[in-house]
C-alpha positions as CSV (number, residue, x, y, z in Angstrom):
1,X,-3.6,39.9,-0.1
2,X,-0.2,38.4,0.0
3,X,0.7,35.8,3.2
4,X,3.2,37.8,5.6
5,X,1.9,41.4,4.5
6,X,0.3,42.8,7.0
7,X,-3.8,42.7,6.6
8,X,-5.8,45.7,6.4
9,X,-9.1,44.8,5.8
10,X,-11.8,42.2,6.0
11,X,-13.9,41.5,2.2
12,X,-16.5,40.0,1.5
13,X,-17.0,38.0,-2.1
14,X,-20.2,39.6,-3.7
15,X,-19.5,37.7,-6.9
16,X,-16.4,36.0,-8.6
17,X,-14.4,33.6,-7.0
18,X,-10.9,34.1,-5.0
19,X,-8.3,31.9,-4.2
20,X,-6.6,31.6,-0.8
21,X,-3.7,29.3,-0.5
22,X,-0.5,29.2,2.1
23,X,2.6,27.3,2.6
24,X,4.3,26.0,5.5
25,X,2.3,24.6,8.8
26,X,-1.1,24.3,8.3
27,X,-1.1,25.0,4.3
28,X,-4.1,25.8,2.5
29,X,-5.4,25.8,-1.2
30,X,-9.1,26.8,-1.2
31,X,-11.6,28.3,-3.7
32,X,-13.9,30.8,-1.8
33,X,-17.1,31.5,-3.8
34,X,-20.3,34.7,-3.1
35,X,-20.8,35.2,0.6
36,X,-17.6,33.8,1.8
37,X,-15.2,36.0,3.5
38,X,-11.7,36.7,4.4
39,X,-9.2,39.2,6.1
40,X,-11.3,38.7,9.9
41,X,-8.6,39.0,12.1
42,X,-7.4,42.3,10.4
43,X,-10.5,43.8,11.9
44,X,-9.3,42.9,15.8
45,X,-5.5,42.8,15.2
46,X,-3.5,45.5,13.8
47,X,-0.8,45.1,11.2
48,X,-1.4,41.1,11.6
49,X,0.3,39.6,8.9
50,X,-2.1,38.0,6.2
51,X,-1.8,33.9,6.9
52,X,-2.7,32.9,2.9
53,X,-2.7,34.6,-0.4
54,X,-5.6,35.4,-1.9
55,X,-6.4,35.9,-5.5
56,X,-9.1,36.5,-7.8
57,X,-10.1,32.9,-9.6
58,X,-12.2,34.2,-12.4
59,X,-12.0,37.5,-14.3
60,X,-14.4,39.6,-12.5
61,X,-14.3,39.6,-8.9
62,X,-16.8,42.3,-6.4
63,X,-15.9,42.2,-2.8
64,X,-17.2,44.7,0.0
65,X,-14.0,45.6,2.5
66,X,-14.5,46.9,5.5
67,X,-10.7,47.9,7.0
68,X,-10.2,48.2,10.8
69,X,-10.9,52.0,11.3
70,X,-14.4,51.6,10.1
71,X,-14.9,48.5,12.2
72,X,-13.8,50.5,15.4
73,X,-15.8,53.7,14.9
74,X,-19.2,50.9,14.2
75,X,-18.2,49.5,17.5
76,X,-16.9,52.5,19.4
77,X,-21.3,52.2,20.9
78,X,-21.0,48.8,20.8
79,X,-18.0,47.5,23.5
80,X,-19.9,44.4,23.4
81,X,-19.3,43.8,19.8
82,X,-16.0,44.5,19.9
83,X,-15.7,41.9,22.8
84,X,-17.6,39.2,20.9
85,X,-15.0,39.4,17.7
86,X,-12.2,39.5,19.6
87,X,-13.2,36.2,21.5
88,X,-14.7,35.1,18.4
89,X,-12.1,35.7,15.7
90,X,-8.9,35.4,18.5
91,X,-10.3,32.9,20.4
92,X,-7.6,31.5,23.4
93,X,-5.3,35.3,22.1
94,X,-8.2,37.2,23.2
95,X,-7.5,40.2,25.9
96,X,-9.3,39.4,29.3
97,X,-10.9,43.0,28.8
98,X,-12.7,41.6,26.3
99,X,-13.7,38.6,27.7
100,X,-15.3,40.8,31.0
101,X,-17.1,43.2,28.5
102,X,-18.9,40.5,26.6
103,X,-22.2,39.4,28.9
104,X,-21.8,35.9,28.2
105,X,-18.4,35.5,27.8
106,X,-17.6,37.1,31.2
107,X,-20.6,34.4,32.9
108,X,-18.5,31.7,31.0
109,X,-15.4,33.3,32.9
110,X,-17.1,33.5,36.2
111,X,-18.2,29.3,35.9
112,X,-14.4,28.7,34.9
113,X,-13.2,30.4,38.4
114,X,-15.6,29.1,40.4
115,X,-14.4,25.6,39.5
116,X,-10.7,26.3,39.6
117,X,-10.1,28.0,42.7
């Protein structure tokens, strides 16, 4: 992945390390290692562009990828799941349709008005 190409998929590291580093605001030079992950928010936001390079930091590097089509037809039964990473992964950027499909979110919604207005 290269930071401001658009992001296409979320991986997984199975084994191997990879590198994720960015410049400007918030910059970044990290070593992710087995089990950590990267490429989230291509799953909820189309075309978002990448926000670090990553790289593989030793010779053999296995990752699982899941891209966004396949995370949409898992959750096209699952609204709820859908709901929970887009608050999750989006957080403040999240749609308010998500926020009243997910259970909790949407009692978390309902406590917010209640106390505003």
């Amino acid at each position: 992945l290269t930071q401001g190409q658009a992001g296409k998929a979320f991986y997984v590291i199975v084994s191997g390390e990879v590198q994720v580093s960015s410049t400007g605001p918030g910059a970044v030079d990290v070593i992710l290692k087995q089990g950590s992950y990267f490429g989230e928010i291509s799953l909820v936001m189309e075309d978002q562009p990448c926000m670090a390079t990553c790289r593989a930091n030793t010779s053999h590097v296995t990752l699982l990828a899941l891209d966004r089509d396949a995370f949409l037809a898992i959750c096209a039964d699952e609204p709820a799941l859908l709901a929970f990473m887009n608050l999750k992964l989006l957080r403040t950027k999240c749609a308010l349709s998500d926020v009243l499909v997910h259970e909790q979110a949407r009692g978390l919604f309902a406590q917010f008005l209640k106390t505003e207005w």
